[in-house]
VMD Tcl script that builds the backbone (N, CA, C; Angstrom):
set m [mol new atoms 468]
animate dup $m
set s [atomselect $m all]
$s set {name element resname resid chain x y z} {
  {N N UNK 1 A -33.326 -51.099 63.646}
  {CA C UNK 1 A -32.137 -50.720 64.396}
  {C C UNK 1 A -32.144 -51.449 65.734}
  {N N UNK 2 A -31.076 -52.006 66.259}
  {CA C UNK 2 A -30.986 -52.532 67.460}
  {C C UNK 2 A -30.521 -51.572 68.667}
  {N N UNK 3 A -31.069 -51.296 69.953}
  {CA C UNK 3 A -30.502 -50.385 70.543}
  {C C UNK 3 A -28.885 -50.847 71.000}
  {N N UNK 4 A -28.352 -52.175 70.890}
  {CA C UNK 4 A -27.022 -51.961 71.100}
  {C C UNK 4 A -26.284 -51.981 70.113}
  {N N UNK 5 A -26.303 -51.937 69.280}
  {CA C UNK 5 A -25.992 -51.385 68.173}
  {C C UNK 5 A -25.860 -49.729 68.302}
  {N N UNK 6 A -27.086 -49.124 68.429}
  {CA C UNK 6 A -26.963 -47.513 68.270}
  {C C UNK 6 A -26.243 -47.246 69.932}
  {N N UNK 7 A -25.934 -48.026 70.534}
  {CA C UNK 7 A -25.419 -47.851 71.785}
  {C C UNK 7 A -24.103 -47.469 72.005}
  {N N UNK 8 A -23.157 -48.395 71.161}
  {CA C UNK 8 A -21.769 -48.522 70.514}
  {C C UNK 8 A -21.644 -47.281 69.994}
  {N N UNK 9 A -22.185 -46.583 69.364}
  {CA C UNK 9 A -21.707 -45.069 68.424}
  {C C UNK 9 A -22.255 -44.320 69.602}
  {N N UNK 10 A -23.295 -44.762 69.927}
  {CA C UNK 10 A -23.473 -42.929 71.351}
  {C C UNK 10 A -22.262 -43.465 72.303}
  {N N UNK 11 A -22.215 -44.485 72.856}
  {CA C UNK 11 A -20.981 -44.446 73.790}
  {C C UNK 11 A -19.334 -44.153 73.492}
  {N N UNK 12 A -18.969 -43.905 71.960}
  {CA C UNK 12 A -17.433 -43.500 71.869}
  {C C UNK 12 A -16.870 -45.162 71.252}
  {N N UNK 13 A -17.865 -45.993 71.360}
  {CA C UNK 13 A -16.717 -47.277 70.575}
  {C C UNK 13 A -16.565 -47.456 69.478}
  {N N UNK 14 A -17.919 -46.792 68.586}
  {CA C UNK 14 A -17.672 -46.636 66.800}
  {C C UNK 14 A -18.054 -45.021 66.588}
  {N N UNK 15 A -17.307 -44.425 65.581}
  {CA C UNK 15 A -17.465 -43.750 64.939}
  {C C UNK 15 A -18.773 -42.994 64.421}
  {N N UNK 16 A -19.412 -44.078 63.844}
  {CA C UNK 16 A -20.438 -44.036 62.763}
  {C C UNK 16 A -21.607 -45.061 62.937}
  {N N UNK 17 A -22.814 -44.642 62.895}
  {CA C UNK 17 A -23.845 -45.843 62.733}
  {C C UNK 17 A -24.541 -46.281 61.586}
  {N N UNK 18 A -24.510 -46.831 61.006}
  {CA C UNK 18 A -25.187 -46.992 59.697}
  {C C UNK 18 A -25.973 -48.074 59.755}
  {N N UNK 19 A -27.521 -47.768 59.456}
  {CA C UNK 19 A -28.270 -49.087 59.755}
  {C C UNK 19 A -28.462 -50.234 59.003}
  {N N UNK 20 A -28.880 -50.947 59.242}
  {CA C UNK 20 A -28.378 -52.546 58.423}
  {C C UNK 20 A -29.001 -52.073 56.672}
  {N N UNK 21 A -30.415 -51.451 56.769}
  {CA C UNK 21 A -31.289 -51.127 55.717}
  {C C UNK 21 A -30.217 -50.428 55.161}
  {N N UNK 22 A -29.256 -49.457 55.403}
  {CA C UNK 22 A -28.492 -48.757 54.469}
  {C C UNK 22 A -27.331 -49.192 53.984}
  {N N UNK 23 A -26.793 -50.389 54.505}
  {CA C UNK 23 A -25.490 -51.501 54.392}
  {C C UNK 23 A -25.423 -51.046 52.325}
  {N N UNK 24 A -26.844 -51.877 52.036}
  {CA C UNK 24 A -26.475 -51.909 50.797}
  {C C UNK 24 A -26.067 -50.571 49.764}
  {N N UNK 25 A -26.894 -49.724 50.235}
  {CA C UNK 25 A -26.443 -48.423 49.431}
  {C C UNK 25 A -24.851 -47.857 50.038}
  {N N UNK 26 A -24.760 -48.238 51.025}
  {CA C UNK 26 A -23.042 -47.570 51.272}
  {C C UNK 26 A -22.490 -48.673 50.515}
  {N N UNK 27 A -22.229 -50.189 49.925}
  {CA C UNK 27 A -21.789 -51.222 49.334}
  {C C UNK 27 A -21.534 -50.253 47.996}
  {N N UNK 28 A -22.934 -49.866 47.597}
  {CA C UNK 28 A -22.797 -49.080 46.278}
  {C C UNK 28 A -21.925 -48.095 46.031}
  {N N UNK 29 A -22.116 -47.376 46.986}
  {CA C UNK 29 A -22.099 -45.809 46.989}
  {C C UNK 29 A -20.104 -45.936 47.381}
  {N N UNK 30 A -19.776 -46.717 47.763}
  {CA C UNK 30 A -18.220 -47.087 47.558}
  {C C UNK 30 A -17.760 -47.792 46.168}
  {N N UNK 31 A -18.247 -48.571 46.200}
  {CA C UNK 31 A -17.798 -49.451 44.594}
  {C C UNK 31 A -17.725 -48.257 43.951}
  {N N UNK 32 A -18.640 -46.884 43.350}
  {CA C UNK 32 A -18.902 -46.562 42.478}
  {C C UNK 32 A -17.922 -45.102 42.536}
  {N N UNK 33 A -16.833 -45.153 43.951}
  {CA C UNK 33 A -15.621 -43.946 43.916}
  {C C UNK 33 A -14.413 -44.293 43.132}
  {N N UNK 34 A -14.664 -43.591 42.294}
  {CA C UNK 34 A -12.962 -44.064 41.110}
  {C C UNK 34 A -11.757 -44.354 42.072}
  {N N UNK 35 A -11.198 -43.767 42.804}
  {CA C UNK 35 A -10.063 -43.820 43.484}
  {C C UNK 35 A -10.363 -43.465 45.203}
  {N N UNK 36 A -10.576 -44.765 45.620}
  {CA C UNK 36 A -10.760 -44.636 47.275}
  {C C UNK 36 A -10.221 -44.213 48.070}
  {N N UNK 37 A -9.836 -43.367 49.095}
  {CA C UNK 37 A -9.135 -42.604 50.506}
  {C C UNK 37 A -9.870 -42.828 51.263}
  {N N UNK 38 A -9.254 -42.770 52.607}
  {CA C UNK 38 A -9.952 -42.782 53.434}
  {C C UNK 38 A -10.867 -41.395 53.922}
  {N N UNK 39 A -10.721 -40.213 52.733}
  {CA C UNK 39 A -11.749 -39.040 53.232}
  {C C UNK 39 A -12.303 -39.845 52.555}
  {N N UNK 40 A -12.693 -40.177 51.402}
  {CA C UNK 40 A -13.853 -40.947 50.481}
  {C C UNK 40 A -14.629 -41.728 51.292}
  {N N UNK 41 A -14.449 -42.497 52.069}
  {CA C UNK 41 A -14.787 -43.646 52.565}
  {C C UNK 41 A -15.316 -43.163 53.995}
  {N N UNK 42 A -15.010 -42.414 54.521}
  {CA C UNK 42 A -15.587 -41.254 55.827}
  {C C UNK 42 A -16.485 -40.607 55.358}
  {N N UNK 43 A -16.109 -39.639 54.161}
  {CA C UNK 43 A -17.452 -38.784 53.215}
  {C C UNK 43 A -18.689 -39.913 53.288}
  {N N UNK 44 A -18.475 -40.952 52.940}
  {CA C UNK 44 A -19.608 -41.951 52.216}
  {C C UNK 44 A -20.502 -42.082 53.519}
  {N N UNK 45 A -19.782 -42.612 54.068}
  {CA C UNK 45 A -19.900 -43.200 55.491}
  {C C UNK 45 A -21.031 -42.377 56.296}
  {N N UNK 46 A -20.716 -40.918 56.303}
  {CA C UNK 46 A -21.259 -39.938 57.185}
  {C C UNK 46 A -23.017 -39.680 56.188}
  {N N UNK 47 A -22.098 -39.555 54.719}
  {CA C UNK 47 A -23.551 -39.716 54.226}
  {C C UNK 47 A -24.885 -40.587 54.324}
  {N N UNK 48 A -24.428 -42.008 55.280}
  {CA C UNK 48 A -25.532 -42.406 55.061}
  {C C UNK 48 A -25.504 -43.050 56.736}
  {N N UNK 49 A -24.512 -42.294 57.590}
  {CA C UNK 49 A -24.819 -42.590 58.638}
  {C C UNK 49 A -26.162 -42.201 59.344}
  {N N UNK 50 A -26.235 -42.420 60.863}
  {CA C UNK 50 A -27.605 -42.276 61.624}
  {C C UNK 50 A -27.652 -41.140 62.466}
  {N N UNK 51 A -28.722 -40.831 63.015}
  {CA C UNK 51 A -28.701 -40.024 64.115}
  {C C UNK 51 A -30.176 -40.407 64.350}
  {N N UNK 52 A -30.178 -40.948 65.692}
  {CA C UNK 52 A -31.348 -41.735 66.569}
  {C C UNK 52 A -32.156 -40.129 66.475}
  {N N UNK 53 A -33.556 -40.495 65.800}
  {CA C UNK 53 A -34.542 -39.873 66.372}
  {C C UNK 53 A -35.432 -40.246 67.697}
  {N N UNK 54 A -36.233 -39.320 68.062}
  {CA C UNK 54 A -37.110 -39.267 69.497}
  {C C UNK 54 A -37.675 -40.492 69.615}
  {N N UNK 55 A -37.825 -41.164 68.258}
  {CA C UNK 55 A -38.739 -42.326 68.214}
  {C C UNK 55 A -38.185 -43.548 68.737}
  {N N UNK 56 A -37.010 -43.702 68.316}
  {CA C UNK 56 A -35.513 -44.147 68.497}
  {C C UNK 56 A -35.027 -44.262 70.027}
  {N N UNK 57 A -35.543 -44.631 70.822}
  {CA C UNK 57 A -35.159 -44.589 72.402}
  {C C UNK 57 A -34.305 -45.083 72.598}
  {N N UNK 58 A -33.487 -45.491 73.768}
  {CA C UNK 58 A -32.524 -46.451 74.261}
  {C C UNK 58 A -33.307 -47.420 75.521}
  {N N UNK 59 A -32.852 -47.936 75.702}
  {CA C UNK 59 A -34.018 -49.209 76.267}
  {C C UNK 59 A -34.314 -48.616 77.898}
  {N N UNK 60 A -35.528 -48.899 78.085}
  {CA C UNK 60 A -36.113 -48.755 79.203}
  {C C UNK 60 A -35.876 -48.531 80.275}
  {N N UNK 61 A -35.723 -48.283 81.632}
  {CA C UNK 61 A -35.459 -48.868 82.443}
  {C C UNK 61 A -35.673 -50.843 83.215}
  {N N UNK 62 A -37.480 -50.899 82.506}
  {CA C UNK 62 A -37.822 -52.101 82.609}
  {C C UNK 62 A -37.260 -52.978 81.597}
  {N N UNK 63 A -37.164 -52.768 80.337}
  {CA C UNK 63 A -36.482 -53.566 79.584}
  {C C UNK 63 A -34.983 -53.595 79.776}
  {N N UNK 64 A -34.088 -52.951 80.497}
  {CA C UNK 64 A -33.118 -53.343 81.182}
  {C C UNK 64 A -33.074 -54.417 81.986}
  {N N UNK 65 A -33.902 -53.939 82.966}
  {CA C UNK 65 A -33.552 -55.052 83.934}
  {C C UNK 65 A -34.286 -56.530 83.905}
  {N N UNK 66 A -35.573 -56.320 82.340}
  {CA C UNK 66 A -35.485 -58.090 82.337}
  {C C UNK 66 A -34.719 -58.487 81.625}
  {N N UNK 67 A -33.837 -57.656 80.469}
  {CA C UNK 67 A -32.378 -58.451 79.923}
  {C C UNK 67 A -31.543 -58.685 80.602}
  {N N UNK 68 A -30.954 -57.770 81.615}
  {CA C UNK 68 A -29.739 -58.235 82.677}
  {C C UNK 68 A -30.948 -59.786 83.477}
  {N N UNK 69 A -32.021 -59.800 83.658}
  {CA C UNK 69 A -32.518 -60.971 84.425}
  {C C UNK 69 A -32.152 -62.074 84.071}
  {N N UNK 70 A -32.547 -61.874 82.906}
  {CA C UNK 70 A -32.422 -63.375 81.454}
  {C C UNK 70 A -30.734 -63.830 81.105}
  {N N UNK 71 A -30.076 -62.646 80.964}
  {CA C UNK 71 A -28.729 -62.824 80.680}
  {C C UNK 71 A -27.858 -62.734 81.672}
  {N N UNK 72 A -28.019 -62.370 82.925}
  {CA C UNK 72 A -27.030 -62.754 84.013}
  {C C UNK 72 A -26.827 -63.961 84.896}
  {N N UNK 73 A -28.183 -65.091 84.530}
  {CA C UNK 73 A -28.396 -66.501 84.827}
  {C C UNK 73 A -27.018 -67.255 84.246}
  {N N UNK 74 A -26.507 -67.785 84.872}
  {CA C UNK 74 A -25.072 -68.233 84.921}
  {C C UNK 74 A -25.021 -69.485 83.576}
  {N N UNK 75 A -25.765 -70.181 83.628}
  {CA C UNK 75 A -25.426 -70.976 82.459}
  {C C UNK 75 A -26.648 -70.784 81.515}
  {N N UNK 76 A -26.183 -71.171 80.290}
  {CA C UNK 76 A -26.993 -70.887 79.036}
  {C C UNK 76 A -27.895 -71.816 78.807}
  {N N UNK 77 A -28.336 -73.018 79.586}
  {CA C UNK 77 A -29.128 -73.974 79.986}
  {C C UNK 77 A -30.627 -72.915 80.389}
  {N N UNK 78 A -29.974 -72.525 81.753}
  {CA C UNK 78 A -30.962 -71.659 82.475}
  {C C UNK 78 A -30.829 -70.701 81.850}
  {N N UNK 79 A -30.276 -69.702 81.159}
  {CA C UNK 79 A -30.512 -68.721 80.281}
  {C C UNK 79 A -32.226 -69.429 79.137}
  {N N UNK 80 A -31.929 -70.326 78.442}
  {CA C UNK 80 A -32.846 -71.333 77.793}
  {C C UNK 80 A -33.602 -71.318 78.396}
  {N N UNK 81 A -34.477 -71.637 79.755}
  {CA C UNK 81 A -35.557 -72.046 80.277}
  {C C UNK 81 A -35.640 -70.900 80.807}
  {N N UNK 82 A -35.316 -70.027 81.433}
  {CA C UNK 82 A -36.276 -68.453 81.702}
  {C C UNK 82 A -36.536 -68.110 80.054}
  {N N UNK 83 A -36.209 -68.209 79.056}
  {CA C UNK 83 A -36.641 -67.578 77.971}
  {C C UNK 83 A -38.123 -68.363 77.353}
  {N N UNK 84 A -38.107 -70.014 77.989}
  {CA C UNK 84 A -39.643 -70.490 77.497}
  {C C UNK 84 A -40.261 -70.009 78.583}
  {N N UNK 85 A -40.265 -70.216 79.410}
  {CA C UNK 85 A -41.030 -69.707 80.785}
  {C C UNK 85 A -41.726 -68.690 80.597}
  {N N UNK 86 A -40.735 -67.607 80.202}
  {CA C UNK 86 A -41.490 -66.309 79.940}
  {C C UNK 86 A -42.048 -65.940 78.681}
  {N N UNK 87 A -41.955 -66.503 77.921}
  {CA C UNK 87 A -42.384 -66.574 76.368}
  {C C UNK 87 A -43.922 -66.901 76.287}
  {N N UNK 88 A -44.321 -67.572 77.818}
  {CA C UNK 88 A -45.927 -67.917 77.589}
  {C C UNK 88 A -47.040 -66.915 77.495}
  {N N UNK 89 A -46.276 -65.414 77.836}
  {CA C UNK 89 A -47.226 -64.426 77.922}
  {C C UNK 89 A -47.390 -63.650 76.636}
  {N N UNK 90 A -48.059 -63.115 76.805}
  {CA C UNK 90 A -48.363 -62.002 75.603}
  {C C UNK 90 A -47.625 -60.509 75.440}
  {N N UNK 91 A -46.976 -59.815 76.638}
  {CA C UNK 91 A -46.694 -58.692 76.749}
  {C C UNK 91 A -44.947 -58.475 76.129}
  {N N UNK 92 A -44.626 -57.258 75.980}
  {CA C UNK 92 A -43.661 -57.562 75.162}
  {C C UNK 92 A -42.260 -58.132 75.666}
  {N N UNK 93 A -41.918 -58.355 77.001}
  {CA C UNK 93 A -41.120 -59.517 77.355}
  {C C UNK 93 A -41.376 -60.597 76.822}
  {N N UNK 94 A -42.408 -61.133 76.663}
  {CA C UNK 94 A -43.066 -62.502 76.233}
  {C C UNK 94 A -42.254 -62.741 74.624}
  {N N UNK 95 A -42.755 -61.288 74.162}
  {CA C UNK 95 A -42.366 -61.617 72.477}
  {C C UNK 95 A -41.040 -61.594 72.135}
  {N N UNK 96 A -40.266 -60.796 73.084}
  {CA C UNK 96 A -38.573 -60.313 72.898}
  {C C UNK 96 A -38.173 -62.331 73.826}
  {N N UNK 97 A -38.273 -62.624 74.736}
  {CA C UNK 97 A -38.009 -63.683 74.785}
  {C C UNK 97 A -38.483 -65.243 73.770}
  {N N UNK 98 A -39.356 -64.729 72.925}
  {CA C UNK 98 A -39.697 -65.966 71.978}
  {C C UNK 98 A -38.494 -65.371 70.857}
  {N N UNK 99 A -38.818 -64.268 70.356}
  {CA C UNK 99 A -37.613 -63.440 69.217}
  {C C UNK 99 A -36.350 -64.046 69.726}
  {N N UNK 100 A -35.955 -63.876 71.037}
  {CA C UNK 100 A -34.499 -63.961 71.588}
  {C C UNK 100 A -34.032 -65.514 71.792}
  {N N UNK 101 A -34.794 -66.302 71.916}
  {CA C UNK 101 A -34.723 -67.815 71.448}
  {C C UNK 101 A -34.960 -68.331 70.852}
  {N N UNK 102 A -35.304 -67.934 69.685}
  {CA C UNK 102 A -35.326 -68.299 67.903}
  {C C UNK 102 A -34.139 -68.121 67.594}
  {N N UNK 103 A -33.690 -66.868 67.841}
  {CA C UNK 103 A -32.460 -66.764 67.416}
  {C C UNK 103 A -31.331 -67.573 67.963}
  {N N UNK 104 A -31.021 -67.539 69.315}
  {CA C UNK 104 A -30.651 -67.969 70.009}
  {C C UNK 104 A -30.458 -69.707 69.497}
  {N N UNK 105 A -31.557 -70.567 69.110}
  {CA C UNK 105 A -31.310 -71.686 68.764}
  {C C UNK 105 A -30.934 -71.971 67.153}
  {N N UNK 106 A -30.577 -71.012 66.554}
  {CA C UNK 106 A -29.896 -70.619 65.474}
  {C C UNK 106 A -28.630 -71.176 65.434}
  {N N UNK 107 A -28.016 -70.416 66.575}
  {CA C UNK 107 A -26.311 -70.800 66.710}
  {C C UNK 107 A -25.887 -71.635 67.833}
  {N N UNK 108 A -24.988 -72.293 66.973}
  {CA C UNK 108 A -24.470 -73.344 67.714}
  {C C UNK 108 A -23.864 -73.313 69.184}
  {N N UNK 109 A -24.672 -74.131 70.228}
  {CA C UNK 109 A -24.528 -74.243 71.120}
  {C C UNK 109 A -23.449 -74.311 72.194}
  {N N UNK 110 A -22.319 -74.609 71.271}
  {CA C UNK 110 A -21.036 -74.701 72.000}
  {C C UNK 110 A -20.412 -73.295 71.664}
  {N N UNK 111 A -20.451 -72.530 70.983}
  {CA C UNK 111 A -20.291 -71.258 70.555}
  {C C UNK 111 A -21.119 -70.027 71.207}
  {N N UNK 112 A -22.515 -70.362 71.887}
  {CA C UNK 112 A -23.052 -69.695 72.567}
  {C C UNK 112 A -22.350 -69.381 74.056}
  {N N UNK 113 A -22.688 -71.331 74.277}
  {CA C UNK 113 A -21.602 -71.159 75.275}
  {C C UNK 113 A -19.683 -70.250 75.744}
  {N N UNK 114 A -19.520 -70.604 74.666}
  {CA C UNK 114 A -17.594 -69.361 74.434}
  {C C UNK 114 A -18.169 -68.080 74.383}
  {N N UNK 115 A -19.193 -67.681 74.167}
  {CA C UNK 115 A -19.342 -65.935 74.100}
  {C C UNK 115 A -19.900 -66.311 75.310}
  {N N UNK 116 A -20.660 -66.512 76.281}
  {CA C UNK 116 A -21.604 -66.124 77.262}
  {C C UNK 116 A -19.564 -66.071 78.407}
  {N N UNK 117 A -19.139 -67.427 78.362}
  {CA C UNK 117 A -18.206 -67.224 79.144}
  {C C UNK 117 A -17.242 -66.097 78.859}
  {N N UNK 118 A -16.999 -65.621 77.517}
  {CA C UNK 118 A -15.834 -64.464 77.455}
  {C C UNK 118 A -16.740 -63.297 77.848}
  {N N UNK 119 A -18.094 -63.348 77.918}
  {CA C UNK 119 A -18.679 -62.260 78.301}
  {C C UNK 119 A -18.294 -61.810 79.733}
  {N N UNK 120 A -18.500 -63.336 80.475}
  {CA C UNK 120 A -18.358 -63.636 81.932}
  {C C UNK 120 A -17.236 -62.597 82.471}
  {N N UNK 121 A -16.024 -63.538 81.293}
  {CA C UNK 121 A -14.668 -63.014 81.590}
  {C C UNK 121 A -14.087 -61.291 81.520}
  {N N UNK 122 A -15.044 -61.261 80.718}
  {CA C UNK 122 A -14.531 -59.773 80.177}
  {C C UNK 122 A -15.151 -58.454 81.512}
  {N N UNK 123 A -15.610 -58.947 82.477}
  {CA C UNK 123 A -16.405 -57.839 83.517}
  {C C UNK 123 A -15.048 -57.532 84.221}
  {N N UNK 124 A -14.562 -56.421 83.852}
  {CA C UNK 124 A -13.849 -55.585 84.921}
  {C C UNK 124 A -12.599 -55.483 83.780}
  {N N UNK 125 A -12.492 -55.862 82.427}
  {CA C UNK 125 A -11.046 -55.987 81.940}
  {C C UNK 125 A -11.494 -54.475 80.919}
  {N N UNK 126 A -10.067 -53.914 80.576}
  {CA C UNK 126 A -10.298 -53.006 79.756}
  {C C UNK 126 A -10.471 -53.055 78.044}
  {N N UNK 127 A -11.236 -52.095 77.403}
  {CA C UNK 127 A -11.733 -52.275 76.288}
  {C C UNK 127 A -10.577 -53.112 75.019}
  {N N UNK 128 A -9.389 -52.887 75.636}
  {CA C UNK 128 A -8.036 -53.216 74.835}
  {C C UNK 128 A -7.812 -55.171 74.980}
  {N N UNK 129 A -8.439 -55.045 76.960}
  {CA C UNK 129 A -8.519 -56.562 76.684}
  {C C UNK 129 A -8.835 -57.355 75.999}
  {N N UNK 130 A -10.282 -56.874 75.745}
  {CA C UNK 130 A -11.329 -57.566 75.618}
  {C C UNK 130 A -11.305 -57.655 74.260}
  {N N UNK 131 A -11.099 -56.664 73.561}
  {CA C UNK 131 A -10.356 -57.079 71.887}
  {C C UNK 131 A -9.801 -57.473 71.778}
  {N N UNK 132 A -8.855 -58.149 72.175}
  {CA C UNK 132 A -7.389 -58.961 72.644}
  {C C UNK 132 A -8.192 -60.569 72.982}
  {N N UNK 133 A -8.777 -60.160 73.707}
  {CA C UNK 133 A -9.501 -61.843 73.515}
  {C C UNK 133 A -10.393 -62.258 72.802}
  {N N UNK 134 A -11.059 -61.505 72.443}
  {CA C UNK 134 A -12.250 -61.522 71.312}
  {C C UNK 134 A -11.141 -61.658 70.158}
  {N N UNK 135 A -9.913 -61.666 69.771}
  {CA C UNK 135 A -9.091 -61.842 68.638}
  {C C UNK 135 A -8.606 -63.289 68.614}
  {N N UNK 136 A -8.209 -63.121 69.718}
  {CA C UNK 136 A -7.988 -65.104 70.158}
  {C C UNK 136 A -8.828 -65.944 70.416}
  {N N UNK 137 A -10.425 -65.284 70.477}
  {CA C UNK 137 A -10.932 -66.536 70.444}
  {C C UNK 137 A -11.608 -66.279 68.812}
  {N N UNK 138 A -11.832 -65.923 68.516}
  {CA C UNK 138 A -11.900 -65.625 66.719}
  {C C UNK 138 A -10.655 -66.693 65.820}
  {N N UNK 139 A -9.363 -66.407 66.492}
  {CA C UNK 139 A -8.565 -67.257 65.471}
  {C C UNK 139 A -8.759 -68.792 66.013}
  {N N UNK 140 A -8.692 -69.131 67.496}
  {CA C UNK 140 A -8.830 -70.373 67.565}
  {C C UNK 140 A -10.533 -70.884 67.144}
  {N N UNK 141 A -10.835 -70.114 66.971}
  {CA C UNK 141 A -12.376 -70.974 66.453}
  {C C UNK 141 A -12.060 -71.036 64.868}
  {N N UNK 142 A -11.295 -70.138 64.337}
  {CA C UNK 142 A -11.098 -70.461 62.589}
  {C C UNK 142 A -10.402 -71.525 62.735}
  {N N UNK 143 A -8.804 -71.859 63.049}
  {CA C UNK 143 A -8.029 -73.078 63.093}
  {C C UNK 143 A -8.651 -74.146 63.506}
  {N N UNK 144 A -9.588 -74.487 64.588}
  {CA C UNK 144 A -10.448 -75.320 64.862}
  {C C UNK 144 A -11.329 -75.673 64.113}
  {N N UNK 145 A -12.120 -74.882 62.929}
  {CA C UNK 145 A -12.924 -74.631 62.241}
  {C C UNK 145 A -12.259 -75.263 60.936}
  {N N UNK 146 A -11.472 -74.718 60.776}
  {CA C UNK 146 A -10.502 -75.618 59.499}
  {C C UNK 146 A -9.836 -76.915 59.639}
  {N N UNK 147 A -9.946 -77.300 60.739}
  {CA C UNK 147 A -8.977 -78.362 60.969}
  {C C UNK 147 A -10.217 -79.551 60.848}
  {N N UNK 148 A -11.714 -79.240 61.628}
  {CA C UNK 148 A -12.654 -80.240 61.668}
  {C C UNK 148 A -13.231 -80.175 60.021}
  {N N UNK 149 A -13.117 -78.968 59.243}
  {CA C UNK 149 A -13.545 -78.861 58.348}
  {C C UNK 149 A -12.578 -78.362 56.977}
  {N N UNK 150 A -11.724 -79.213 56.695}
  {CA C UNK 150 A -10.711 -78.891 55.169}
  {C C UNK 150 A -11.261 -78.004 54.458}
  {N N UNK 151 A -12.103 -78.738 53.915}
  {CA C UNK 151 A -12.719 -78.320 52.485}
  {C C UNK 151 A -13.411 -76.783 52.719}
  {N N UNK 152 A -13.938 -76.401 53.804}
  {CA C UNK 152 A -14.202 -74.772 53.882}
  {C C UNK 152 A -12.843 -73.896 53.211}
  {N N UNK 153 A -13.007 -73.152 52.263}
  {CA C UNK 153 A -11.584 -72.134 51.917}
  {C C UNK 153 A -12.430 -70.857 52.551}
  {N N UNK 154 A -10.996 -70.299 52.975}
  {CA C UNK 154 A -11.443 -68.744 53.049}
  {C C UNK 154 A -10.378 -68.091 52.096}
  {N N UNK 155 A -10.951 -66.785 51.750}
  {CA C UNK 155 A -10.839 -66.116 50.880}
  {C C UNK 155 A -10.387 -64.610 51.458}
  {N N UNK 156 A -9.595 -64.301 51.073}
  {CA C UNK 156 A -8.582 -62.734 51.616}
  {C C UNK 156 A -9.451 -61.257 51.170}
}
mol reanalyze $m
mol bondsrecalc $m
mol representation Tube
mol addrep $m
């Protein structure tokens, strides 16, 4: 479980948490309702939703403030080099910054870059905005996405 992930359902922005491990049995556990509603699909839902145990914390105070450290560095360059820097140690900053730039060099760089800036952008706008731009930049990255690349189909 990721704590922002379980963060989103304790704060009022989703509904429901369902952890990635249970994705597949709710996949099932829908396919297999003769005639779907949306109580069906809430019923299912709740059945295999979460509720954070004790074990289950929400992040630290210290592990707060070395993610806001790492992620409030203005460009994703220097975001990049505090994450080797600190990666040389052993303690668990060390390991969450090697984890967090593995991943990190996963996805494409110019795309890192458009989320770090709509992140930028999004401080002070309301939750309605920010879905509102997170929608527009979603479609112009598909049309862009199709235009450099034809032969990708998407599928409805």
């Amino acid at each position: 479980m990721t704590f922002l992930t379980w963060n989103r359902s304790e704060h009022g922005i989703a509904s429901h948490y369902v952890p990635a491990r249970r994705i597949p049995d709710l996949v099932e556990r829908l396919s297999s309702v003769e005639e779907l509603s949306p109580d069906k699909v809430d019923e299912a839902i709740e059945e295999l939703s979460f509720e954070r145990s004790d074990s289950e914390e929400a992040l630290s105070m210290e592990q707060r403030v070395a993610i806001d450290t790492v992620f409030s560095l203005p460009t994703l360059d220097e975001i990049m080099s505090l994450l080797i820097e600190v990666s040389a140690g052993q303690d668990w900053f060390a390991l969450w910054a090697k984890s967090t730039r593995q991943q990190l060099l996963q996805r494409s760089p110019t795309m890192l870059r458009i989320a770090l800036e709509a992140i930028r952008r999004s401080e002070g706008m309301t939750l309605e905005n920010v879905l509102e731009m997170e929608m527009r930049l979603a479609r112009i990255t598909l049309v862009t996405l199709l235009r450099h690349f034809p032969e990708v189909k998407c599928r409805a």
